[in-house]
C-alpha positions, 0 to 999 in steps of 0.5 A, spaced: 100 324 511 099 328 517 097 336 514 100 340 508 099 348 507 097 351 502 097 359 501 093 361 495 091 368 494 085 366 492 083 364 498 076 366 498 075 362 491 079 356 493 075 355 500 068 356 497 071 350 491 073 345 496 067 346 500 063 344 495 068 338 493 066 335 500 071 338 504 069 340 510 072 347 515 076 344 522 077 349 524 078 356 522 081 363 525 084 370 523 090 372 525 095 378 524 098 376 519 090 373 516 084 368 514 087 361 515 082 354 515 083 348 517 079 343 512 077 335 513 075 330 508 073 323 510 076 320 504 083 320 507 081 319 513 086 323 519 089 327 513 089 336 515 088 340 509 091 348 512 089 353 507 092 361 509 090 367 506 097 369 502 096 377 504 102 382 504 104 381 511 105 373 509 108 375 503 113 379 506 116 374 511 116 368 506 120 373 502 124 375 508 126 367 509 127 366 502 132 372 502 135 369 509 136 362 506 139 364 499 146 363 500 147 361 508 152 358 510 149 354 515 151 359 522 146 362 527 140 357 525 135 359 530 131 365 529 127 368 535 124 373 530 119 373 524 122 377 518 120 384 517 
């Protein structure tokens, strides 16, 4: 396993608990859309734990992508823009 993501609401919580649990912080930013953190752990070695902050702006574009894909048909698969 490369990666996988999580989006909790409770970032600040779930990052202080995974730091304490030996995971170490990668890499970590902020963007426009929030906090986001990339976590290691040695005890599965090349494993990448990404953790984004679940703020209103990303709630709405995974709200956004889960109303697109509920009923399509699979036309015009490519989307050049976020969901507003």
């Amino acid at each position: 396993m490369q990666h996988w993501s999580s989006w909790p609401v409770d970032y600040d919580d779930i990052l202080k608990r995974a730091l304490s649990s030996g995971y170490s912080i990668g890499q970590q930013g902020d963007s426009a859309r929030g906090r986001f953190v990339y976590l290691w752990n040695e005890g599965h070695p090349g494993t990448v734990i990404e953790m984004a902050h679940m703020t209103e702006a990303r709630r709405r574009i995974f709200d956004g992508i889960r109303t697109a894909a509920i009923g399509w048909d699979a036309t015009d698969p490519i989307r050049r823009t976020w969901p507003s």
